[in-house]
VOPAGU-2260 file (C-alpha; in pm, 1 decimal, decimal comma):
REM VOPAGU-2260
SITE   aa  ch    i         X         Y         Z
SITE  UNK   A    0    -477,5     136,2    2270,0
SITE  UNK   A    1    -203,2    -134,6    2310,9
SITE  UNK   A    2     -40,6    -193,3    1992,0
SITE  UNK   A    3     -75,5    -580,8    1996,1
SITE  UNK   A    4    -497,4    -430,6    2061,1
SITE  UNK   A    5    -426,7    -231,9    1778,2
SITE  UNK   A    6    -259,3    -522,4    1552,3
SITE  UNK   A    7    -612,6    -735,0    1653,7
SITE  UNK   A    8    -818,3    -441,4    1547,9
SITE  UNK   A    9    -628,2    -364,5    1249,6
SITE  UNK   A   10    -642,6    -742,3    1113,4
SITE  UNK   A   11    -792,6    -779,6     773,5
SITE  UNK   A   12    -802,7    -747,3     421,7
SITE  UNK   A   13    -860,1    -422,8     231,6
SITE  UNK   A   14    -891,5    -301,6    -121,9
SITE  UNK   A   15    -784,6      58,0    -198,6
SITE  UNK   A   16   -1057,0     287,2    -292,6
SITE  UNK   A   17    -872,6     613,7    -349,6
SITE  UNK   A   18    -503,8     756,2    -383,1
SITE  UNK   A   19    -374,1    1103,0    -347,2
SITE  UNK   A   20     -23,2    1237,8    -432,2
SITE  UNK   A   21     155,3    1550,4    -372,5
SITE  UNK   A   22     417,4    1667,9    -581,7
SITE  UNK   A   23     562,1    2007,2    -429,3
SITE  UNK   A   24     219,2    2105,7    -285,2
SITE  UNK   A   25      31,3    2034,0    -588,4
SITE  UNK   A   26    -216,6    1717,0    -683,2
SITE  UNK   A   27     -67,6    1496,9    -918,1
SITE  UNK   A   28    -344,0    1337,9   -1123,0
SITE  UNK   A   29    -104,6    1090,5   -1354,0
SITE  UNK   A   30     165,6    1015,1   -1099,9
SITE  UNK   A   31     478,2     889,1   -1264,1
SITE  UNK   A   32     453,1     553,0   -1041,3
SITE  UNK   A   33      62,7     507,1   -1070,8
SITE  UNK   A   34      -1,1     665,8   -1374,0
SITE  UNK   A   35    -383,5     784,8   -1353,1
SITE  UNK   A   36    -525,2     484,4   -1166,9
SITE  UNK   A   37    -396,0     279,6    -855,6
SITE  UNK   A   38    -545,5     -66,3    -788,4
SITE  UNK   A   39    -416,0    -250,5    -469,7
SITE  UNK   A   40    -485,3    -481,8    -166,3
SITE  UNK   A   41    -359,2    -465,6     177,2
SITE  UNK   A   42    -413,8    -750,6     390,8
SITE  UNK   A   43    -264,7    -742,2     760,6
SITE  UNK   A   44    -296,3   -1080,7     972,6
SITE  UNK   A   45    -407,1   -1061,5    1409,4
SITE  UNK   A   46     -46,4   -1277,4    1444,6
SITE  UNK   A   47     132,1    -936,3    1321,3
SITE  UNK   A   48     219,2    -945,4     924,8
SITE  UNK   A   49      93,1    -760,5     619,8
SITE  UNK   A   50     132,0    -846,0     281,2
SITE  UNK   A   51      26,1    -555,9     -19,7
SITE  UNK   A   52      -3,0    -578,2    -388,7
SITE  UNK   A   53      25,0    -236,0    -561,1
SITE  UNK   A   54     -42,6    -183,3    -911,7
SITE  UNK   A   55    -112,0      60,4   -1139,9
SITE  UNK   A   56    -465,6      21,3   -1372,6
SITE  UNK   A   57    -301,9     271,7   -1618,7
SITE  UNK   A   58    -360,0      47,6   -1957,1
SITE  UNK   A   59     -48,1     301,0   -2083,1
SITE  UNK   A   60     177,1      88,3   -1809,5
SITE  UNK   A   61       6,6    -225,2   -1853,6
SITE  UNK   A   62      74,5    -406,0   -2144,6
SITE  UNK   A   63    -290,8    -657,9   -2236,3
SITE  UNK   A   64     -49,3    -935,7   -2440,8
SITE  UNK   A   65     125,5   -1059,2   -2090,3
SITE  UNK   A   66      86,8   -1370,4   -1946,3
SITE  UNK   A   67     253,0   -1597,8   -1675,4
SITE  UNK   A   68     426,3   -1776,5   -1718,8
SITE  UNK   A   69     614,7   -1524,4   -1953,4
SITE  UNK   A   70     614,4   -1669,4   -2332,5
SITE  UNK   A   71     968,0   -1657,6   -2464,8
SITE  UNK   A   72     771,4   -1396,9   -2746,9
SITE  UNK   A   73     735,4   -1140,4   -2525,9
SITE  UNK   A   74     979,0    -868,1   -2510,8
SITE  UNK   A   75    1162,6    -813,8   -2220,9
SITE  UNK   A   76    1069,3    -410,6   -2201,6
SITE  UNK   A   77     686,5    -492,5   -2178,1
SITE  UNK   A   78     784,2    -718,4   -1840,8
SITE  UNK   A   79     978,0    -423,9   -1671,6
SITE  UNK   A   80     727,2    -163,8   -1756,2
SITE  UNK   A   81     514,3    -354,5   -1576,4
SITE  UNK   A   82     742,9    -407,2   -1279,7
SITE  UNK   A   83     794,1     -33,1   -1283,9
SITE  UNK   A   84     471,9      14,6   -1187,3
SITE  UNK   A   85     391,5    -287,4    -912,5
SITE  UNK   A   86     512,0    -323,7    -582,4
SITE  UNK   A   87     451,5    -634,5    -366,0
SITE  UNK   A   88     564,9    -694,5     -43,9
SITE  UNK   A   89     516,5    -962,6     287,6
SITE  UNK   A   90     658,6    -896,9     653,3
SITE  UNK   A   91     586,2    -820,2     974,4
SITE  UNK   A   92     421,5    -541,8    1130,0
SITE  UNK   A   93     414,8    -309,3    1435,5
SITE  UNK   A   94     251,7     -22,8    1557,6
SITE  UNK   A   95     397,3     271,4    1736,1
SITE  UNK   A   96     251,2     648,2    1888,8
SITE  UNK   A   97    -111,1     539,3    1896,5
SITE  UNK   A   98    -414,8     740,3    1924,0
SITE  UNK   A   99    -769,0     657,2    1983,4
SITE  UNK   A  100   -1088,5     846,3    2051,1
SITE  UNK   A  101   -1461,6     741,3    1964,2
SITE  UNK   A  102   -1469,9     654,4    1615,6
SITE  UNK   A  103   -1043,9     667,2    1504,4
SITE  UNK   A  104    -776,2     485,9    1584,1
SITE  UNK   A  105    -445,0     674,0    1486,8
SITE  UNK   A  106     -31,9     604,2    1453,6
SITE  UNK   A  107     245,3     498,5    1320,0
SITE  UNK   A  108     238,6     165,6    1123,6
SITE  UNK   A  109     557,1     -34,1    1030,5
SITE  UNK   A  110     535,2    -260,4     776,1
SITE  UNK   A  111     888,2    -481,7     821,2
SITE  UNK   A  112    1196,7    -534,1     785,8
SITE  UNK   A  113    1032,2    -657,6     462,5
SITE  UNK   A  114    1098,9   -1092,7     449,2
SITE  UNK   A  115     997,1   -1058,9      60,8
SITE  UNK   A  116     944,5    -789,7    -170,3
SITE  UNK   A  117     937,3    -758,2    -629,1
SITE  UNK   A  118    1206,5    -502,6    -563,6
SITE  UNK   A  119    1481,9    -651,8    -407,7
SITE  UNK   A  120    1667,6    -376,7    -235,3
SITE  UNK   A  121    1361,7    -344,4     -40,8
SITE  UNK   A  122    1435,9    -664,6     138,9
SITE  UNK   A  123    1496,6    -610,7     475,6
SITE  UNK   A  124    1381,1    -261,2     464,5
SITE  UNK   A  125    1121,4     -96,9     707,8
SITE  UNK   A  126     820,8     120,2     566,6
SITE  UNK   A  127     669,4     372,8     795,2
SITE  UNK   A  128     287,0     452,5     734,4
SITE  UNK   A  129      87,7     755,2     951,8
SITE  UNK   A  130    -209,0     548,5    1017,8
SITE  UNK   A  131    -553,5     606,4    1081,3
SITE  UNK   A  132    -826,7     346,1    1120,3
SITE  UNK   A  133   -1167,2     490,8    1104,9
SITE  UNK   A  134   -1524,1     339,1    1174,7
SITE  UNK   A  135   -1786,4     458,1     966,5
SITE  UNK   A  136   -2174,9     337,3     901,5
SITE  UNK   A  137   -2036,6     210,1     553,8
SITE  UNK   A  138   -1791,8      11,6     744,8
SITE  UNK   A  139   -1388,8      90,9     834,2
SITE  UNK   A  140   -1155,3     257,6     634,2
SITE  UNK   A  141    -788,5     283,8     687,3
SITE  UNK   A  142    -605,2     547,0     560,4
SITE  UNK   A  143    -227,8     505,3     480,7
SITE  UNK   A  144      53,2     848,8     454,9
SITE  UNK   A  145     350,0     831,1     349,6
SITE  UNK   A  146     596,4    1129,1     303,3
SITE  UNK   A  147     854,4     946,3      49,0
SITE  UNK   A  148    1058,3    1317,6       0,1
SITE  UNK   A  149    1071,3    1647,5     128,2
SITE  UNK   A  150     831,8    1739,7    -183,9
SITE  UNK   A  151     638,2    1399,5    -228,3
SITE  UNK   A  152     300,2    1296,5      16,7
SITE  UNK   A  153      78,3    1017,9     -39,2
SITE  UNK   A  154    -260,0     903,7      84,6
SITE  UNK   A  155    -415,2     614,4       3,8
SITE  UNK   A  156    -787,2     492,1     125,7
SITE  UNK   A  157    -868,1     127,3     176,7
SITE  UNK   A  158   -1179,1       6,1     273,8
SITE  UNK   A  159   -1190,6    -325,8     481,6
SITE  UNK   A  160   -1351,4    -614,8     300,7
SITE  UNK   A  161   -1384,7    -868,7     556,2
């Protein structure tokens, strides 16, 4: 498929249903980013641009007594365990190396250079994703890998919500 097909296809909003990570082969059940639980949103548009909002559910990273706007009371070390454990990010995206057969669409995703992002060296940055977009009677699913290190993989599960 022709990535701008695959951009159209691909256009949507999902909410993550399931995370995997991979520390030196072995499943990491409280990641040190995630903690035990991973709550997120992906939303990519047909004009080519994603936006996600990645946060950990982990009540131990999570501090209940936040609001925003911040309240001069609250202490600057709940705030950037919290921002430890978020990432949020807007930009463009492009597809590359696509595969498709009957019920999978499959490549690489790019999510940037990244226009805006909570951590700012990430700014301008590109973020490559394996893909795979899958069709299923319960609806589609797209499944995001990442291989961050030589010893760390990720896979994340979103299912489409609209």
């Amino acid at each position: 498929m022709r990535p701008d097909t695959v951009i159209a296809a691909l256009a949507g909003t999902y909410l993550i249903q399931n995370s995997t990570t991979l520390i030196n082969g072995t499943r990491a059940v409280d990641n040190f980013v995630w903690g035990t639980t991973l709550h997120g949103i992906i939303s990519y548009t047909a004009s080519g641009y994603v936006s996600a909002l990645l946060t950990t559910g982990d009540a131990r990273f999570m501090p209940q007594n936040l609001t925003f706007p911040y309240k001069d009371d609250q202490p600057d070390s709940e705030w950037a365990l919290v921002g430890k454990h978020t990432l949020a990010y807007v930009g463009p995206v492009r597809i590359e190396n696509t595969t498709t057969n009957s019920s999978r669409e499959s490549g690489t995703v790019v999510h940037g250079p990244l226009m805006v992002c909570d951590i700012p060296s990430y700014v301008g940055v590109e973020l490559r994703r394996e893909y795979t977009l899958v069709k299923r009677r319960e609806g589609t699913w797209l499944r995001l890998v990442t291989i961050n290190t030589a010893t760390t993989y990720s896979e994340l599960w979103f299912q489409k919500l609209d």
